[in-house]
DRENKOLLO-324210 format. One record per residue (C-alpha): residue number from 0; residue in one letter; x, y, z. Coordinates in Angstrom, 1 decimal. Example, Ala and Ser with C-alpha at 12.3 -4.5 7.8 and 13.67 -1.06 7.14 Angstrom:
<recs>
@n 0, res a, px 12.3, py -4.5, pz 7.8
@n 1, res s, px 13.7, py -1.1, pz 7.1
</recs>
This chain:
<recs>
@n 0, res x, px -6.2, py 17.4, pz -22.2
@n 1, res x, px -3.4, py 20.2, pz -21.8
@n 2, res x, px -5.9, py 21.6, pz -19.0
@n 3, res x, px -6.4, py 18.2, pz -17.1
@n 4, res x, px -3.2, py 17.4, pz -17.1
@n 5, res x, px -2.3, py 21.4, pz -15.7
@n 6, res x, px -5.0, py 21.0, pz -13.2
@n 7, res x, px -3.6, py 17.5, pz -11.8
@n 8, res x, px 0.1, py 19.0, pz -11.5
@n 9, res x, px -1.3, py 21.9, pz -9.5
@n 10, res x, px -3.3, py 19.7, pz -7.4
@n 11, res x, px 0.1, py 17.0, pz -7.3
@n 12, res x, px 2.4, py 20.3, pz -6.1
@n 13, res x, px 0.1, py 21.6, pz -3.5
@n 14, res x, px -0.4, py 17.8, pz -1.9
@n 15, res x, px 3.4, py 17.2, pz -2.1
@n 16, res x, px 4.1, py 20.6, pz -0.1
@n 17, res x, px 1.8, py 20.0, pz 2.3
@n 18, res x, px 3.1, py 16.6, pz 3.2
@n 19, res x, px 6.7, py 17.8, pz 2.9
@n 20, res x, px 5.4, py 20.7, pz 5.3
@n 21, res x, px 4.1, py 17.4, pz 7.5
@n 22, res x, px 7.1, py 15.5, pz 7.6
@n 23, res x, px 9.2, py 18.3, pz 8.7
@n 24, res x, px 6.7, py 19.9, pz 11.2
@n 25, res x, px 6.6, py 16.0, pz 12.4
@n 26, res x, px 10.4, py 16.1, pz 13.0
@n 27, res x, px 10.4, py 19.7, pz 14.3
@n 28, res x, px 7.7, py 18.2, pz 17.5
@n 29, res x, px 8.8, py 15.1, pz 18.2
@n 30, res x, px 9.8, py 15.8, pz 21.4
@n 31, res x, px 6.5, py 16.0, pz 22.3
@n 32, res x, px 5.8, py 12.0, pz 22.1
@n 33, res x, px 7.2, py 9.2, pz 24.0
@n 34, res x, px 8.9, py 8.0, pz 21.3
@n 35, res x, px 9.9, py 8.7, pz 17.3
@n 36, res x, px 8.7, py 5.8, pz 15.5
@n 37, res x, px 8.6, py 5.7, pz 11.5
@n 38, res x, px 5.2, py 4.9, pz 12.0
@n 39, res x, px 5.0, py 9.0, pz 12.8
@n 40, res x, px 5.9, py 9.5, pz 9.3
@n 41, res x, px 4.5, py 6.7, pz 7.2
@n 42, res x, px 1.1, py 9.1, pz 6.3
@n 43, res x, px 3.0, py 11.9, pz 5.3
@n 44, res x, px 4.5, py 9.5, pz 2.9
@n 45, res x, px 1.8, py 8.1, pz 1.5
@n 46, res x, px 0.3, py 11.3, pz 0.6
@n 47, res x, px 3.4, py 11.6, pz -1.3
@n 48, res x, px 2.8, py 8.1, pz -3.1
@n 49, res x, px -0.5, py 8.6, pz -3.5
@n 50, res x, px -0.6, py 12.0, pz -5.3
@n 51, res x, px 2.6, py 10.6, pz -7.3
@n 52, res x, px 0.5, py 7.7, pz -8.5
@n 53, res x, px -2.6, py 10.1, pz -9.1
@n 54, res x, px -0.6, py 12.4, pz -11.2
@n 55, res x, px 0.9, py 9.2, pz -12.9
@n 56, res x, px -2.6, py 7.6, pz -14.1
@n 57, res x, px -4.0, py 10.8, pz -14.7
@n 58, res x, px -1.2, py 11.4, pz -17.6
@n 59, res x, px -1.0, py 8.2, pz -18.5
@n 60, res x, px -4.8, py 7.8, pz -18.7
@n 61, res x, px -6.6, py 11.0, pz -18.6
@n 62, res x, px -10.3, py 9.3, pz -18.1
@n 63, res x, px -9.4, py 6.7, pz -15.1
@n 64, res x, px -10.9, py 8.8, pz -12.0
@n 65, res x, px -9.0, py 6.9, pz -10.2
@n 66, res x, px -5.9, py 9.1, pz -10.6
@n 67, res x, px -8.4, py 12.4, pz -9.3
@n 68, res x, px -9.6, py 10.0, pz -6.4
@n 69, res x, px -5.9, py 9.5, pz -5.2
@n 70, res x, px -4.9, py 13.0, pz -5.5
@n 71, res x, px -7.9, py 14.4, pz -3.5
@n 72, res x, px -7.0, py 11.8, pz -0.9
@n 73, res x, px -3.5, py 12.6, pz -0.7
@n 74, res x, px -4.3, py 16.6, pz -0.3
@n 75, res x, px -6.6, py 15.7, pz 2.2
@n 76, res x, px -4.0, py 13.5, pz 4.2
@n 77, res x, px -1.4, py 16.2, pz 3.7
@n 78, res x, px -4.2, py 18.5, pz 5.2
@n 79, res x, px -4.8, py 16.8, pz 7.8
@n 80, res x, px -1.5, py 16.2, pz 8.8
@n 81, res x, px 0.3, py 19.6, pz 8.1
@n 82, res x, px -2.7, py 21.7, pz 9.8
@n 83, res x, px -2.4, py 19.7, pz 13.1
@n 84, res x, px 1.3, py 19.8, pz 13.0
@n 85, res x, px 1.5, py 23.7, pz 12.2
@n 86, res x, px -0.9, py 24.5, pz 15.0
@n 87, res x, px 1.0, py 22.0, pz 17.5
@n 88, res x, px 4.2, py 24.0, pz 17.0
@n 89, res x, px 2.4, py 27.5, pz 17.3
@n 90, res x, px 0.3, py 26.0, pz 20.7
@n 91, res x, px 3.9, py 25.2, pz 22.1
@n 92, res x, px 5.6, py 28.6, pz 21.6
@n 93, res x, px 6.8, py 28.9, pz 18.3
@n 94, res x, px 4.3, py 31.9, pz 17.2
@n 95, res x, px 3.2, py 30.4, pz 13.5
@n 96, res x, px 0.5, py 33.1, pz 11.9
@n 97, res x, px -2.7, py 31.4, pz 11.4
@n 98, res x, px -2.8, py 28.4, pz 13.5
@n 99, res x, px -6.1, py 28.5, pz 13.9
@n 100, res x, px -7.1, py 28.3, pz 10.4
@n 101, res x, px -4.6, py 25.5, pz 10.3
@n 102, res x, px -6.1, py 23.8, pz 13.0
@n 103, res x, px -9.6, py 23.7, pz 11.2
@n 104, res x, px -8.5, py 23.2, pz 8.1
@n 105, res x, px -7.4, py 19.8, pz 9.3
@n 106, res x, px -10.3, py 19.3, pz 11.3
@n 107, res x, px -12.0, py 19.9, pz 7.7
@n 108, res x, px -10.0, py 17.8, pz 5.7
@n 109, res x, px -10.5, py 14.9, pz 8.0
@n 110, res x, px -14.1, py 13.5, pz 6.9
@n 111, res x, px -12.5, py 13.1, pz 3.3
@n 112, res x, px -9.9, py 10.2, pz 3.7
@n 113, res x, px -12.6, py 7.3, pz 4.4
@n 114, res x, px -15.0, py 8.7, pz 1.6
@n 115, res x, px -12.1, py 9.1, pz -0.8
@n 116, res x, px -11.3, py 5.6, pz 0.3
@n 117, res x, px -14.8, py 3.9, pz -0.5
@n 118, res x, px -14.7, py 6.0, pz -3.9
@n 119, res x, px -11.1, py 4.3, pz -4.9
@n 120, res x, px -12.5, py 1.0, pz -3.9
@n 121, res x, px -15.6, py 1.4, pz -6.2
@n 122, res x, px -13.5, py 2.8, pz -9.2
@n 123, res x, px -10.7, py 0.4, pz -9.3
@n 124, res x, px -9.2, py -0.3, pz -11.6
@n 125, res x, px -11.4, py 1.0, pz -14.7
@n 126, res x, px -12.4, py 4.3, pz -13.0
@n 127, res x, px -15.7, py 3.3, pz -14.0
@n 128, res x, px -19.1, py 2.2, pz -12.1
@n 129, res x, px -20.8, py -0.3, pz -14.4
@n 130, res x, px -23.4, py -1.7, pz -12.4
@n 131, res x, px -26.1, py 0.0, pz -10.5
@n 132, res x, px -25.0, py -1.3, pz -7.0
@n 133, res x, px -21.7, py 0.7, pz -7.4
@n 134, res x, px -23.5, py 3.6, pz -8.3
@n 135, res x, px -25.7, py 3.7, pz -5.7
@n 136, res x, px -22.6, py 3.1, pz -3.1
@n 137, res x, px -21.0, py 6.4, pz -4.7
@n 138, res x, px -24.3, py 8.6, pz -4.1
@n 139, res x, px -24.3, py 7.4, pz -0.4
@n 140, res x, px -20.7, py 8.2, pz -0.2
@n 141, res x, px -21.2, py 11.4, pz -1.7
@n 142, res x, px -24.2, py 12.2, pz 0.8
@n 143, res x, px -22.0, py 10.5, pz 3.9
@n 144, res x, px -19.2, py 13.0, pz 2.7
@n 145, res x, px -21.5, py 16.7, pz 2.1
@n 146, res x, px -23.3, py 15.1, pz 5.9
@n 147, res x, px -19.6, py 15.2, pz 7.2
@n 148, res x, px -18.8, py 18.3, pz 5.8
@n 149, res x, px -21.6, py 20.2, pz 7.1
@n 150, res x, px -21.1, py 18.3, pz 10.9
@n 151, res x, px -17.6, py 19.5, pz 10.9
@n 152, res x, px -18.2, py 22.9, pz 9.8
@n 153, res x, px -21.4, py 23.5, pz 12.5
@n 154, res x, px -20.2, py 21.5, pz 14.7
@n 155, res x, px -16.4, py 21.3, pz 15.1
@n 156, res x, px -15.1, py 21.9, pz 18.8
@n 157, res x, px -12.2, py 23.0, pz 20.4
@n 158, res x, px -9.2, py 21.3, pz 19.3
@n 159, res x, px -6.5, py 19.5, pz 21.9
@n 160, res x, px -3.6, py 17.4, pz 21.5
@n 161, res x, px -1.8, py 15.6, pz 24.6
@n 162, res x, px 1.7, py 16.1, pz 24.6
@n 163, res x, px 4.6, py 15.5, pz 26.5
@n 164, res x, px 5.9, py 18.7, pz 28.1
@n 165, res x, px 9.6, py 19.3, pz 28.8
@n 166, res x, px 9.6, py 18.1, pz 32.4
@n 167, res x, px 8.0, py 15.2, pz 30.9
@n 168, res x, px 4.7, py 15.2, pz 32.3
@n 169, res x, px 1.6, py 14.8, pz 29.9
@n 170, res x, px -0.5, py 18.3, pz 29.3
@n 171, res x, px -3.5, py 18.8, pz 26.8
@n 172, res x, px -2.5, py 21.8, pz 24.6
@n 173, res x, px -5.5, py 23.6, pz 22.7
@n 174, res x, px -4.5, py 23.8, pz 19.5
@n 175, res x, px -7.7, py 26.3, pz 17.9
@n 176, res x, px -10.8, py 27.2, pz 19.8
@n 177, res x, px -14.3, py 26.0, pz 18.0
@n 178, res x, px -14.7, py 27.3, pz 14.4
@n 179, res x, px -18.0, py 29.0, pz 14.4
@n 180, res x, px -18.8, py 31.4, pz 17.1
@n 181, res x, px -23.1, py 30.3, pz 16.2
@n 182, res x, px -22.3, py 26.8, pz 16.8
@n 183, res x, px -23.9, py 27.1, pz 19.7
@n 184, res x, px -26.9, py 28.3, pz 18.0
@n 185, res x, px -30.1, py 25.5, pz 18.4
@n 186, res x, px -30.8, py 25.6, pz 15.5
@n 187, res x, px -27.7, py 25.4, pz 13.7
@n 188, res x, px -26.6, py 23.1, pz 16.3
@n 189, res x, px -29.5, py 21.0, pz 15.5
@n 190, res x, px -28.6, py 21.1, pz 11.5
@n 191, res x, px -24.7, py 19.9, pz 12.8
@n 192, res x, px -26.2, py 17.5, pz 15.1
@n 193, res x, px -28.6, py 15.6, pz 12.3
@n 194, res x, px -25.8, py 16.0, pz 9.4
@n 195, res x, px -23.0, py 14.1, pz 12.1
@n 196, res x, px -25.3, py 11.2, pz 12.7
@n 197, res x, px -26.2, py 11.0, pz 9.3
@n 198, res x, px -22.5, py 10.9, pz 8.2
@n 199, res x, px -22.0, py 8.1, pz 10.5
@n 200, res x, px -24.8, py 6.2, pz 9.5
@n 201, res x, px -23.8, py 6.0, pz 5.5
@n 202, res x, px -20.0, py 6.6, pz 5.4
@n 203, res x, px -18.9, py 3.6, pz 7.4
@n 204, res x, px -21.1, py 0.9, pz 6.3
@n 205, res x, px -20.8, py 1.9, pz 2.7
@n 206, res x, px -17.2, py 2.1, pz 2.8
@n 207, res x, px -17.4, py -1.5, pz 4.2
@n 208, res x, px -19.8, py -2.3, pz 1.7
@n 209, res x, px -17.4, py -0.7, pz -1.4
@n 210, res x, px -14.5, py -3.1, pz -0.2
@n 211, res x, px -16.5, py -6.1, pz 0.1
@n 212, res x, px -17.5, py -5.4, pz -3.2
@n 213, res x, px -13.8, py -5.0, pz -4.1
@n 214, res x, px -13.5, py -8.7, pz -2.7
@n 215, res x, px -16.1, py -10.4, pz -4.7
@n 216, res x, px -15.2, py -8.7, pz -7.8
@n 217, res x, px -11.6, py -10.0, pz -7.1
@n 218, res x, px -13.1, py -14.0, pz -7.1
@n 219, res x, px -15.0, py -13.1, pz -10.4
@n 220, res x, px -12.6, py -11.2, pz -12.7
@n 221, res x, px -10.8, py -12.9, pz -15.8
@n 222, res x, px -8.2, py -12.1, pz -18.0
@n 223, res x, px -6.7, py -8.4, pz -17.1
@n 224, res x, px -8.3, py -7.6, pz -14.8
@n 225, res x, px -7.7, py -10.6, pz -12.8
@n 226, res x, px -4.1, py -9.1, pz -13.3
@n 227, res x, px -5.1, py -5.7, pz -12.1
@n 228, res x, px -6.4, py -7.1, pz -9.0
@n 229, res x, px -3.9, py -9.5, pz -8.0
@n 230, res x, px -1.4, py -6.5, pz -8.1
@n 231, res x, px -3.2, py -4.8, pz -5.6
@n 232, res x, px -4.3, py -7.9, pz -3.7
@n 233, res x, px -0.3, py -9.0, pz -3.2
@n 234, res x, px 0.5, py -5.3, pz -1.8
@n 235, res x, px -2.4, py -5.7, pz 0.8
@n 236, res x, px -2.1, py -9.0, pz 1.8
@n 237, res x, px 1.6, py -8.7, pz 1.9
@n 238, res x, px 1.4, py -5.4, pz 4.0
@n 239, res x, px -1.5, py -7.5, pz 6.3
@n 240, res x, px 0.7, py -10.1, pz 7.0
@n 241, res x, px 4.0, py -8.5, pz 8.1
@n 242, res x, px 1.7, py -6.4, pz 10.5
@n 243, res x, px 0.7, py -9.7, pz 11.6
@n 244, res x, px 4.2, py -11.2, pz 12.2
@n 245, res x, px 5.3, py -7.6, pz 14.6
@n 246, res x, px 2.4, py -9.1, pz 17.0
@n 247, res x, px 5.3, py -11.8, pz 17.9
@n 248, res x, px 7.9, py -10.3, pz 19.9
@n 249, res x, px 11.4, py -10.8, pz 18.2
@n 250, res x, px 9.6, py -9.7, pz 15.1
@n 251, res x, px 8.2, py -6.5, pz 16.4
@n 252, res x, px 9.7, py -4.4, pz 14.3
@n 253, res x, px 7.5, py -6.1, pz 11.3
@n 254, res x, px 4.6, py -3.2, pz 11.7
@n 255, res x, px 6.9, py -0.5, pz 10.2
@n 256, res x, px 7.6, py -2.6, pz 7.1
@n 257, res x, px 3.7, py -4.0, pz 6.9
@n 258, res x, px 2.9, py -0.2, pz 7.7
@n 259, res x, px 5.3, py 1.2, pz 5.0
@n 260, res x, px 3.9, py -2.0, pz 2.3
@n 261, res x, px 0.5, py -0.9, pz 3.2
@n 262, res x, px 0.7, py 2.8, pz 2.3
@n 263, res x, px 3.5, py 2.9, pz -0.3
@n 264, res x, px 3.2, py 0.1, pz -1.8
@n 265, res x, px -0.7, py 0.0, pz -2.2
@n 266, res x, px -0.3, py 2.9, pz -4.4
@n 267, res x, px 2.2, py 1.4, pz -6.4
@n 268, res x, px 0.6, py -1.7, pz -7.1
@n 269, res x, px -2.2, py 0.4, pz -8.4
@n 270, res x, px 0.0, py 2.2, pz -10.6
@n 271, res x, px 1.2, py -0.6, pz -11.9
@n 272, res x, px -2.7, py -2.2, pz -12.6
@n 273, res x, px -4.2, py 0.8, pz -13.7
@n 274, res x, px -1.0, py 1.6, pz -16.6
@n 275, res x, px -0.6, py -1.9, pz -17.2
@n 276, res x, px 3.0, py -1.5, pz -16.9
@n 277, res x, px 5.0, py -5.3, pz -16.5
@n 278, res x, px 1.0, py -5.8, pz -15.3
@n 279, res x, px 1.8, py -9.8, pz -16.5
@n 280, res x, px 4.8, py -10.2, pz -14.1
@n 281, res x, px 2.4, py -10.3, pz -10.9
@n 282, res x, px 2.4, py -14.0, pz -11.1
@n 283, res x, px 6.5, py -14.0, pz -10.8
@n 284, res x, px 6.3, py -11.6, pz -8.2
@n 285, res x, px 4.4, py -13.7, pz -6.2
@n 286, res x, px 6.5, py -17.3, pz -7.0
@n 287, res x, px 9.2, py -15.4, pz -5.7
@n 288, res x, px 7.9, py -13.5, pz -2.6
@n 289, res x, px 6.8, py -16.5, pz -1.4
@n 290, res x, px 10.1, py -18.9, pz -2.6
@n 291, res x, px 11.9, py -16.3, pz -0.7
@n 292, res x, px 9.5, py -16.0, pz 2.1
@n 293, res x, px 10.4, py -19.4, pz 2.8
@n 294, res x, px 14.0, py -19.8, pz 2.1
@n 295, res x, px 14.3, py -17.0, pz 4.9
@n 296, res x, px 12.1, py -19.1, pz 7.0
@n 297, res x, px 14.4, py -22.0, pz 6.7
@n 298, res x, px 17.8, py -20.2, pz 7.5
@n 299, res x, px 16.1, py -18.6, pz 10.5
@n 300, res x, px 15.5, py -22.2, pz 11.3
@n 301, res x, px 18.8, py -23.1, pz 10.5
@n 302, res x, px 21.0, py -20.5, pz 12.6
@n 303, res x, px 18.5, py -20.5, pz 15.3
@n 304, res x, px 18.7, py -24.2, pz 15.9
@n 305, res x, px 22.6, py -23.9, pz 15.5
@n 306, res x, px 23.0, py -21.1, pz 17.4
@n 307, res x, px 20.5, py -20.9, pz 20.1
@n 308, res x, px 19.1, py -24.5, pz 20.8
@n 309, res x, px 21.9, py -27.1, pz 20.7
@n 310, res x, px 24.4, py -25.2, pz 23.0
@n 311, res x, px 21.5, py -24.9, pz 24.9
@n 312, res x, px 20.0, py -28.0, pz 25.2
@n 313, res x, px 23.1, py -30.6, pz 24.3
@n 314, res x, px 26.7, py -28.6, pz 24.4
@n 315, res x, px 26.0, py -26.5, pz 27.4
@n 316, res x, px 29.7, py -26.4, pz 28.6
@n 317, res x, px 30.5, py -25.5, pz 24.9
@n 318, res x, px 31.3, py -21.5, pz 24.5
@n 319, res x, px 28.5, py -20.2, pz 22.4
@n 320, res x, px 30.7, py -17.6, pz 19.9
@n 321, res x, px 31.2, py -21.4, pz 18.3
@n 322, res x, px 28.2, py -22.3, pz 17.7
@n 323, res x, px 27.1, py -18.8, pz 16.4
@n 324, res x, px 30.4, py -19.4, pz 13.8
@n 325, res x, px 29.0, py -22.9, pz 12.5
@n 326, res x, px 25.4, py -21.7, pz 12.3
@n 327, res x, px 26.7, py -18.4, pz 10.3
@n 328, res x, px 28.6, py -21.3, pz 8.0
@n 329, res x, px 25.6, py -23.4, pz 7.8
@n 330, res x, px 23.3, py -20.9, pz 6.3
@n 331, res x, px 25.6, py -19.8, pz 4.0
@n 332, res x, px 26.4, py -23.4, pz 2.7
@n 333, res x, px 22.2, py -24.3, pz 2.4
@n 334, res x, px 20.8, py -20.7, pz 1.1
@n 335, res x, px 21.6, py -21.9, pz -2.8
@n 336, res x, px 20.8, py -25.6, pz -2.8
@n 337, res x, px 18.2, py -24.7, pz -0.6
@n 338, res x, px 16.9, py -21.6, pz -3.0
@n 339, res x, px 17.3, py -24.1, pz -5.6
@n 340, res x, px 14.9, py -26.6, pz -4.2
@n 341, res x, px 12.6, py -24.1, pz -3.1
@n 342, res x, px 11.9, py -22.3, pz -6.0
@n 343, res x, px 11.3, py -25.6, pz -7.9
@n 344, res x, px 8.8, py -26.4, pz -5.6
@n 345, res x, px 6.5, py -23.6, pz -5.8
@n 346, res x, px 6.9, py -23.1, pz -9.8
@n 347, res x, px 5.8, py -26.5, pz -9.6
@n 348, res x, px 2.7, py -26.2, pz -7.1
@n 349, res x, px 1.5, py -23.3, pz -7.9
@n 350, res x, px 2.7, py -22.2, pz -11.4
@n 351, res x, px 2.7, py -25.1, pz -13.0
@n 352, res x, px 2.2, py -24.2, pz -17.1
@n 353, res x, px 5.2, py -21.8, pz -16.1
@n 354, res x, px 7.5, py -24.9, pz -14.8
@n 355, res x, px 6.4, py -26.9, pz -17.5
@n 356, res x, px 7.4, py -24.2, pz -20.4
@n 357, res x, px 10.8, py -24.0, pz -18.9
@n 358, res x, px 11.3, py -27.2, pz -18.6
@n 359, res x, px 11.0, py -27.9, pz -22.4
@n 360, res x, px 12.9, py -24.8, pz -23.3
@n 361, res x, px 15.8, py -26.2, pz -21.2
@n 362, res x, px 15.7, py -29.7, pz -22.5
@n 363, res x, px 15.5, py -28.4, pz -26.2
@n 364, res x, px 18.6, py -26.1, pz -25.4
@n 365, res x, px 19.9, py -29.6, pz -24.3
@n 366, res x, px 19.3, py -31.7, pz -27.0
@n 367, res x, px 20.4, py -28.7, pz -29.8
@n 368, res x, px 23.5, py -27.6, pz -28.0
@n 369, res x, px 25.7, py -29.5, pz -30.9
@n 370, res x, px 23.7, py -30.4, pz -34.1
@n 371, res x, px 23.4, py -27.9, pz -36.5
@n 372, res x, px 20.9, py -29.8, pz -38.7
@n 373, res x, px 18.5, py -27.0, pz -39.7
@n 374, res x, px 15.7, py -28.9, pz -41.1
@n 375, res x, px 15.3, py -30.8, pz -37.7
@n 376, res x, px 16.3, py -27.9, pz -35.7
@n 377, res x, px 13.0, py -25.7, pz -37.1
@n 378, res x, px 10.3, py -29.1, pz -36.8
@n 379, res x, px 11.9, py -29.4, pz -33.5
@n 380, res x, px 11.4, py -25.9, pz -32.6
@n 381, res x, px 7.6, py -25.4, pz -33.9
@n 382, res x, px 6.8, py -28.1, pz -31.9
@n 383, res x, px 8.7, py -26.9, pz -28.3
@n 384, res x, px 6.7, py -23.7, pz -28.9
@n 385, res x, px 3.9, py -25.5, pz -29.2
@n 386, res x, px 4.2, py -27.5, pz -26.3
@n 387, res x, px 5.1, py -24.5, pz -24.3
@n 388, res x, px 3.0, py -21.7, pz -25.3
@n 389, res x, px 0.3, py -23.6, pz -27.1
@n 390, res x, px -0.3, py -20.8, pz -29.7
@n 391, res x, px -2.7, py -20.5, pz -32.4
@n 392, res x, px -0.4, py -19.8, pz -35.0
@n 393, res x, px 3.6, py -19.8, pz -35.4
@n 394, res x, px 5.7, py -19.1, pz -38.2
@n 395, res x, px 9.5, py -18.7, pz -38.4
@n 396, res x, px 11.2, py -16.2, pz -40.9
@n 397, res x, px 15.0, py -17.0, pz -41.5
@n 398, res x, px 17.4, py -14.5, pz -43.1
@n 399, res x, px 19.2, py -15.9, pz -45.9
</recs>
C-alpha cells in the first residue's frame, strides 16, 4: 500500500509541474495569439484537477483504477501542453536547451488523452470491467493506443505552430524537425503508415462506443451507483449547456464557465462519486441548480423588461437612468418571494418524497411548539417519522 500510494505522489508531482510549467510558458507566449482568453489555460488546469482527483481516489481507494487512469491523463495533458509551450518559446528566441525533445515529447504524449479517455469511461465509477463488452472495448483501446504510439514514433513530422509575429503578421515557426532520421525508410515508413491507420480505425469508434456505454449504464443503474452517475452526469450536462448558452451573443462569455465546468468540475464530480463523499446530496444539488437557474432567468426578465423594453417601446421621452433605478428596485423586491415560490415548485415536481418529508416535519414543529405532553409528543413523533422516512424500524431512547 505504502508503495502505491509513493508511486501515485510521484506520478501527482511530476503532472502538477508540468502543468504549472504549462500555465506559465502559456503566459510567457501570449503575445503570440490574437487574443488571451481563459480558454488558453483551462487544460493546463485540468491536468491539475485531474491528477488532484487521481491522487485523491487512489488514497482513498487504493484498487479503483480510476484514480491511475486520471493521473496518466493528466501527465499526458501536462505533456502535451508544456512540451509545445517550451519549444514555442525556444523557436521564438529565448534559447531553452532541449526543445526538440520537448517538442516530441508532446508529439508523444498526444495519442494518450483520447485512449485515457475511453479507459475512464469504461472504469467508472467501480474501476472494474464486469462484463465482457467492456473488456473487449479496453483491449481495442489498448491496441488503438500501442498503434498510436508506434505511428507517432515512425512517423511523426516536422513540427509548426502559426504565431503572431511582432509586426503582427502570422508566420509558421518550426518548433522540432521529424523525430527519427529512418522515418523515411520504406519499410519503416510502411510499419508507421499501417500502425496510423490502424490507430484511427479503433481509437475513435471505441472511445465513442465506451461513452455510449457510459449512457446506457447511466438509464440502468440503481441505488449508488445511480448516485455515482448522476454526479458526473450534472457536471457534464451542466458544463454542455453553459457552452450552449455563449452561442447567443450577450451570453458569450458562457463557454469559459461551460469550459471551466467541463474540465474542473468533471473531475470533481468524480471524486465526489468514486469516495462517496456527501454522494446522497446530488439530488439537492440539482433542486437548487435548477431553482436558481430559474430565479436568475426571471430577474433577467424582470430588469430587462424594466430597463430595456418599456422606455423603449412606451416611455420613450422618459430618461433611461430611471428606468434602470426601478428595474434595479424591482429585482431586489421579487428575488425572495420569488426564490420562495420557485424552490417550492421544483421540490414539489421533481422531489416530491423530499417536499413531502418537510412538510410533515414543519407542521409537527407547528402543532408541538407549546404542549409538553410527553406521552403524545413520542406517539406523535413515531408516526411523523414514519410518514416521512417510512423506516423499517424506529425506536426512541430518552435520558431520565
Amino acid at each position: 500500500m505504502k508503495r502505491v500510494r509513493a508511486a501515485a505522489v510521484a506520478f501527482w508531482l511530476v503532472s502538477g509541474v508540468l502543468a504549472v510549467a504549462g500555465l506559465v510558458l502559456l503566459a510567457a507566449n501570449r503575445h503570440t495569439i490574437a487574443g488571451d482568453t481563459v480558454e488558453r489555460y483551462l487544460p493546463s488546469m485540468a491536468a491539475i484537477a485531474f491528477s488532484t482527483v487521481g491522487l485523491l481516489i487512489v488514497w482513498a481507494r487504493a484498487g479503483n483504477a480510476v484514480g491511475w487512469v486520471m493521473l496518466s491523463l493528466a501527465a499526458a495533458l501536462s505533456l502535451n501542453i508544456a512540451g509545445s509551450e517550451y519549444a514555442l518559446a525556444s523557436a521564438l528566441g529565448s534559447g531553452l536547451p532541449v526543445a526538440d525533445a520537448a517538442a516530441h515529447a508532446q508529439w508523444l504524449a498526444n495519442p494518450i488523452v483520447l485512449p485515457a479517455l475511453g479507459g475512464l469511461a469504461l472504469l467508472f465509477p467501480s474501476g472494474e470491467m464486469r462484463t465482457l463488452l467492456a473488456r473487449a472495448l479496453a483491449w481495442l483501446l489498448s491496441l488503438g493506443l500501442v498503434s498510436a504510439l508506434v505511428a507517432s514514433w515512425f512517423t511523426a513530422p516536422a513540427t509548426w505552430r502559426t504565431v503572431l509575429m511582432p509586426g503582427g503578421a502570422p508566420a509558421a515557426v518550426e518548433l522540432a524537425g521529424p523525430l527519427l532520421s529512418f522515418r523515411d525508410s520504406e519499410i519503416l515508413g510502411g510499419v508507421g503508415r499501417i500502425a496510423n491507420d490502424t490507430a484511427f480505425l479503433l481509437v475513435a469508434p471505441t472511445v465513442l462506443t465506451a461513452l455510449l456505454r457510459l449512457l446506457v449504464r447511466f438509464f440502468r443503474s440503481t441505488g449508488v451507483e445511480r448516485l455515482q452517475m448522476k454526479w458526473l452526469a450534472y457536471a457534464l450536462l451542466l458544463g454542455s449547456v453553459l457552452l450552449l448558452l455563449s452561442l447567443i451573443p450577450p451570453l458569450a462569455q458562457a463557454n469559459e464557465l461551460g469550459g471551466a465546468v467541463l474540465l474542473i468540475g468533471g473531475p470533481t464530480a468524480i471524486a465526489v462519486a468514486v469516495t462517496k463523499y456527501r454522494l446522497y446530496e446530488i439530488d439537492r444539488v440539482i433542486s437548487r441548480t435548477l431553482a436558481y437557474a430559474l430565479v436568475t432567468g426571471v430577474l433577467a426578465l424582470v430588469y430587462v423588461g424594466g430597463a430595456v423594453w418599456l422606455p423603449g417601446s412606451m416611455l420613450p421621452d422618459e430618461s433611461p437612468s430611471v428606468f434602470v433605478a426601478a428595474s434595479t428596485l424591482a429585482a431586489a423586491a421579487v428575488f425572495r418571494p420569488v426564490r420562495r415560490r420557485i424552490l417550492e415548485w421544483v421540490d414539489r415536481r421533481f422531489y416530491r418524497s423530499r417536499y413531502d418529508s418537510a412538510r410533515i416535519a414543519e407542521a409537527f414543529s407547528h402543532r408541538w411548539r407549546d404542549d409538553s405532553d410527553v406521552g403524545r409528543l413520542l406517539d406523535d413523533w413515531m408516526a411523523t417519522v414514519d410518514a416521512a422516512l417510512r423506516p423499517v424500524k424506529a425506536r426512541v431512547w430518552m435520558a431520565p
